[in-house]
C-alpha positions as CSV (number, residue, x, y, z in Angstrom):
1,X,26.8,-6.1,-13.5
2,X,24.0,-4.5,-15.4
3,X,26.0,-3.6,-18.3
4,X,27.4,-7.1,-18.3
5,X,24.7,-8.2,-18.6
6,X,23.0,-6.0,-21.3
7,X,25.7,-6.3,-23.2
8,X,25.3,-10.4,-23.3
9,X,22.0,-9.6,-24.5
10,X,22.9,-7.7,-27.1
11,X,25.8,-9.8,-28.3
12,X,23.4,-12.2,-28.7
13,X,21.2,-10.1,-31.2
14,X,18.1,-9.3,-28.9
15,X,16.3,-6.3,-29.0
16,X,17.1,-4.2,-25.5
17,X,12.8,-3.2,-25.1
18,X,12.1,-0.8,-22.2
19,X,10.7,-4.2,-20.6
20,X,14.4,-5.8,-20.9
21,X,16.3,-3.2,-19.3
22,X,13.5,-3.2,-16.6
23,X,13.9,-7.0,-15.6
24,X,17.7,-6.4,-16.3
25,X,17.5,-3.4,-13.5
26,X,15.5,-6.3,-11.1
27,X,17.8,-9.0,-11.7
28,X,20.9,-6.5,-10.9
29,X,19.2,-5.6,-8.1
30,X,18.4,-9.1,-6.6
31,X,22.5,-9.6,-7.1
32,X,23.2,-6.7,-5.1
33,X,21.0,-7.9,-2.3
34,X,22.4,-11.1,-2.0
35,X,25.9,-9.6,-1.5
36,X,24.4,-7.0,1.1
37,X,22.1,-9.0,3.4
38,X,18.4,-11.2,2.9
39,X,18.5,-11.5,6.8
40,X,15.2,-10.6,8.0
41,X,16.0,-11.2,12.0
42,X,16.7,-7.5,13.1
43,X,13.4,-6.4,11.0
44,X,11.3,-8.8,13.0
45,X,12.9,-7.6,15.8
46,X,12.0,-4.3,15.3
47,X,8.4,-4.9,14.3
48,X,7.7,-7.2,17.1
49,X,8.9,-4.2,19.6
50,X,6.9,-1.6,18.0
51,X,3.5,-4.1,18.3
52,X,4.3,-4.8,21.8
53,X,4.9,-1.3,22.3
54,X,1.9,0.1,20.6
55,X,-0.8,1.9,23.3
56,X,-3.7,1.4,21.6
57,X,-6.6,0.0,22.7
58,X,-9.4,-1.1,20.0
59,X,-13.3,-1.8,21.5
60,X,-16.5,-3.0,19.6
61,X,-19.3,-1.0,19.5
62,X,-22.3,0.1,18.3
63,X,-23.1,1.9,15.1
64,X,-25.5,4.0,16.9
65,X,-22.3,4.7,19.6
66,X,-20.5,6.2,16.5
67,X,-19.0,10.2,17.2
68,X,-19.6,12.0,13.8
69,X,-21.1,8.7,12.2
70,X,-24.7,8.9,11.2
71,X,-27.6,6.6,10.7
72,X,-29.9,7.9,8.0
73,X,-33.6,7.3,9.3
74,X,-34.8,6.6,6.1
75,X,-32.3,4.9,4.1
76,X,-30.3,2.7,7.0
77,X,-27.3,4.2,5.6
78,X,-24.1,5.2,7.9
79,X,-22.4,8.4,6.6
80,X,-19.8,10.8,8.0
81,X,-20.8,14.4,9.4
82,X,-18.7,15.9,6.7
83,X,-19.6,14.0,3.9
84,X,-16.4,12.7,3.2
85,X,-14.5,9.3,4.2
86,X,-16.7,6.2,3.4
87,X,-20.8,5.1,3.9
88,X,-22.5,2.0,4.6
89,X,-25.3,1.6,1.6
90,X,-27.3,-1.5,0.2
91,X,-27.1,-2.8,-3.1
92,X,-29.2,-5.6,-4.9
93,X,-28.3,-7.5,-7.7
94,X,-30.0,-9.7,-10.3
95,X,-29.1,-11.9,-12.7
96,X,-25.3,-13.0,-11.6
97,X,-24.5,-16.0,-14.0
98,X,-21.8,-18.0,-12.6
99,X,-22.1,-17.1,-9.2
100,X,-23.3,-19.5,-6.2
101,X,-26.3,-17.9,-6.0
102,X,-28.2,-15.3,-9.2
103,X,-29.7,-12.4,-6.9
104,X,-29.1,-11.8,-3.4
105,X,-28.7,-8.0,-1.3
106,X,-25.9,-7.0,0.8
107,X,-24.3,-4.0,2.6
108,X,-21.2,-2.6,0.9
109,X,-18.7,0.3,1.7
110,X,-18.8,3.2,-1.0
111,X,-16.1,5.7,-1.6
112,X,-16.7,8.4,-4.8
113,X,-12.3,8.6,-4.2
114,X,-9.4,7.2,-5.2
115,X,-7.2,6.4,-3.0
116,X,-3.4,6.3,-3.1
117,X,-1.2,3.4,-2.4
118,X,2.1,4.3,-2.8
119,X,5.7,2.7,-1.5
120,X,9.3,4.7,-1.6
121,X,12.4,3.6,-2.9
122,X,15.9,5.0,-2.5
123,X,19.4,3.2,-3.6
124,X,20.9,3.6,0.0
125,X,24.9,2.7,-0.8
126,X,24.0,1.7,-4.4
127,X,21.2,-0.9,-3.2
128,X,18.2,-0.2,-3.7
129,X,15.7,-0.4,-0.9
130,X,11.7,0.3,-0.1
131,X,9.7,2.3,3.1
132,X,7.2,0.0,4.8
133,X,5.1,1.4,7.4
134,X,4.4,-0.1,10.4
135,X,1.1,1.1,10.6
136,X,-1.8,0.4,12.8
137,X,-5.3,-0.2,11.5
138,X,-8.2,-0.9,14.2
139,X,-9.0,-4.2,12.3
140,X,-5.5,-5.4,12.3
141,X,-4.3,-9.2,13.9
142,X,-1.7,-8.2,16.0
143,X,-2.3,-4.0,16.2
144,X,0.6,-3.4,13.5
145,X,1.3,-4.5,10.2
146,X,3.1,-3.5,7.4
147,X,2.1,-1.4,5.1
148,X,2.8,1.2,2.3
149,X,4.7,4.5,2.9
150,X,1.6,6.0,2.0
151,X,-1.8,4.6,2.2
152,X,-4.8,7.5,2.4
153,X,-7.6,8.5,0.3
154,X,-8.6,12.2,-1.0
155,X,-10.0,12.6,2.2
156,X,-7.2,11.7,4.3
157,X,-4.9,14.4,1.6
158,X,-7.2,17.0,2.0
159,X,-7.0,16.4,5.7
160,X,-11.2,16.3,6.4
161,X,-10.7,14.1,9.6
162,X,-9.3,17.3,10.9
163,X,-5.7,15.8,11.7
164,X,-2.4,15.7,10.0
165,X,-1.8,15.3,6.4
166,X,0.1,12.0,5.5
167,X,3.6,11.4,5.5
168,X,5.4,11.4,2.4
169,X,1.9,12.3,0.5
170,X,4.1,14.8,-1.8
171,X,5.6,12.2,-3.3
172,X,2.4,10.9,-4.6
173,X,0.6,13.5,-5.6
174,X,0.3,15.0,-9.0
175,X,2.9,16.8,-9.6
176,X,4.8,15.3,-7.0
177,X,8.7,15.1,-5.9
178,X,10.8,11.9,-7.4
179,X,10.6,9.5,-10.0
180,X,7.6,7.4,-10.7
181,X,8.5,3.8,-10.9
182,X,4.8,2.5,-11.6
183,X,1.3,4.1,-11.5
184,X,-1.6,1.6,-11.9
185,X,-5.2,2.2,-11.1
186,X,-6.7,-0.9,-9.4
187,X,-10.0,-1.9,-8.2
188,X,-10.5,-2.9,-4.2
189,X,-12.4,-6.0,-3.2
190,X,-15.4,-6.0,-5.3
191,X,-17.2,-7.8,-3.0
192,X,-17.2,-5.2,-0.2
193,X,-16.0,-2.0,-1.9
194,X,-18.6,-0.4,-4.2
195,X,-16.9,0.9,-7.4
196,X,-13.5,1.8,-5.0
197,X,-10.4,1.9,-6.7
198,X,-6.3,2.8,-5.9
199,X,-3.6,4.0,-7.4
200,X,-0.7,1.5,-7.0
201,X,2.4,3.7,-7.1
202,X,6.3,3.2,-6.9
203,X,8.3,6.1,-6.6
204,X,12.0,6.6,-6.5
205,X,13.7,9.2,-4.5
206,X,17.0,10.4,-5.6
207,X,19.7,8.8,-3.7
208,X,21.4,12.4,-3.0
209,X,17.9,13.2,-1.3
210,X,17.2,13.3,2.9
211,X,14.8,11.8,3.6
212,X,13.6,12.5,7.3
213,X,12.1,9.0,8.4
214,X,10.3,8.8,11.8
215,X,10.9,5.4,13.7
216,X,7.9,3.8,12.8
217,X,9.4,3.5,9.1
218,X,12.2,0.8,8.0
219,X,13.7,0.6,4.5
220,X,14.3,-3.0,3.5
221,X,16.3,-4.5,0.4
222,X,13.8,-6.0,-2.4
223,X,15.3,-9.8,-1.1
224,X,13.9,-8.8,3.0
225,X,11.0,-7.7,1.2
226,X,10.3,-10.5,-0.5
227,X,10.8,-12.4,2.8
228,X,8.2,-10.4,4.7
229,X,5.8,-11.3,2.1
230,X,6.5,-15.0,2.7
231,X,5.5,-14.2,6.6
232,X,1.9,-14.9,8.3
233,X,-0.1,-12.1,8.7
234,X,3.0,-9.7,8.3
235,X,2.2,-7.4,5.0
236,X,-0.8,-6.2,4.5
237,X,-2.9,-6.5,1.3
238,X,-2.1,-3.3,0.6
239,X,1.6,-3.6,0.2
240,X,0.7,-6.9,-1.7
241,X,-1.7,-5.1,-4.0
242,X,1.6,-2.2,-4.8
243,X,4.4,-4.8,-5.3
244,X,1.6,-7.1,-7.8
245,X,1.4,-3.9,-9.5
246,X,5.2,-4.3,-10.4
């Protein structure tokens, strides 16, 4: 179908630009999903089980009840032990034209990082589908939502909360395996992120390639994707912020 359809263009004297062949690839991929399935029903299924399955419990508490968190006595600010991860700070700010109000001060959450916001894609039978994550987050509606294959910071790559590195994080680093789809720096809500920005990044796996996928992972076709997007409180901003990127 894609040559069909390149060829039309070109039979009718357009240029083929990097961009054309790129919407050519999308709309040959949106035909192939319609022939293999936009049925979202055993997805929802499956998501629904893993949320009701999901052990966790998730209690408010105090900042001064924080393990490894600290309260500087001086400055108010919340830092980790190690230095690393996020901190609470203050700002102030003057003289914002436009805004409801010019001057006002506010808490914000500043990272010196960037993280990485990355989604895998593999052609499995041709189609081409994309890893979502149904990952848990402790401010989450509903304990799970979907989210990218990968979604850490430096911090979480270079494993200073003492845990396991990411899944899938040598896909996304530099020098990683596959093919880079899209790479696009971004900037994370300005209004409570301090200077924090992402890399939104697509990266194809070869369709020759085994991937070992644990079972809180599902591939979906870009038309089920686009269906989980149309869902209440489904995707995360996240996977929102990598596809927008696209």
């Amino acid at each position: 179908m894609k040559d069909k359809i390149l060829n039309l263009i070109k039979s009718s004297e357009f240029n083929i630009t990097e961009n054309v062949e790129f919407y050519v690839d999308l709309l040959d991929e949106v035909i192939k999903n319609q022939i293999e399935s936009t049925d979202i029903t055993e997805i929802l299924q499956w998501f629904e089980d893993k949320r009701k399955n999901y052990p966790v419990e998730t209690q408010e508490i105090g900042l001064k009840d924080l393990d490894k968190w600290n309260v500087d006595s001086v400055t108010g600010n919340v830092t980790h032990e190690s230095g690393k991860f996020f901190s609470l700070i203050g700002v102030k700010i003057y003289g914002a034209q436009g805004r409801e109000v010019t001057s006002w001060t506010q808490p914000m959450i500043k990272q010196n990082e960037c993280g990485i916001l990355g989604i895998l894609c593999q052609k499995i039978k041709g189609v081409k589908h994309y890893l979502l994550y149904a990952k848990y987050e402790p401010g989450n509606l509903g304990k799970l939502q979907f989210s990218p294959t990968l979604q850490a910071t430096a911090s979480n790559l270079s494993q200073a909360h003492g845990g396991k590195k990411p899944l899938f994080a040598e896909y996304f680093e530099e020098g990683g395996k596959g093919k880079i789809i899209r790479d696009v720096e971004s900037v994370e809500d300005g209004g409570r992120f301090y200077l924090k920005t992402n890399r939104n990044m697509i990266v194809e796996v070869d369709e020759t390639e085994e991937l070992n996928v644990p079972s809180d992972f599902v591939w979906v076709n870009l038309s089920q994707f686009k269906e989980l997007l149309r869902k209440d409180l489904l995707v995360n901003n996240l996977v929102r912020s990598v596809m927008g990127s696209w």
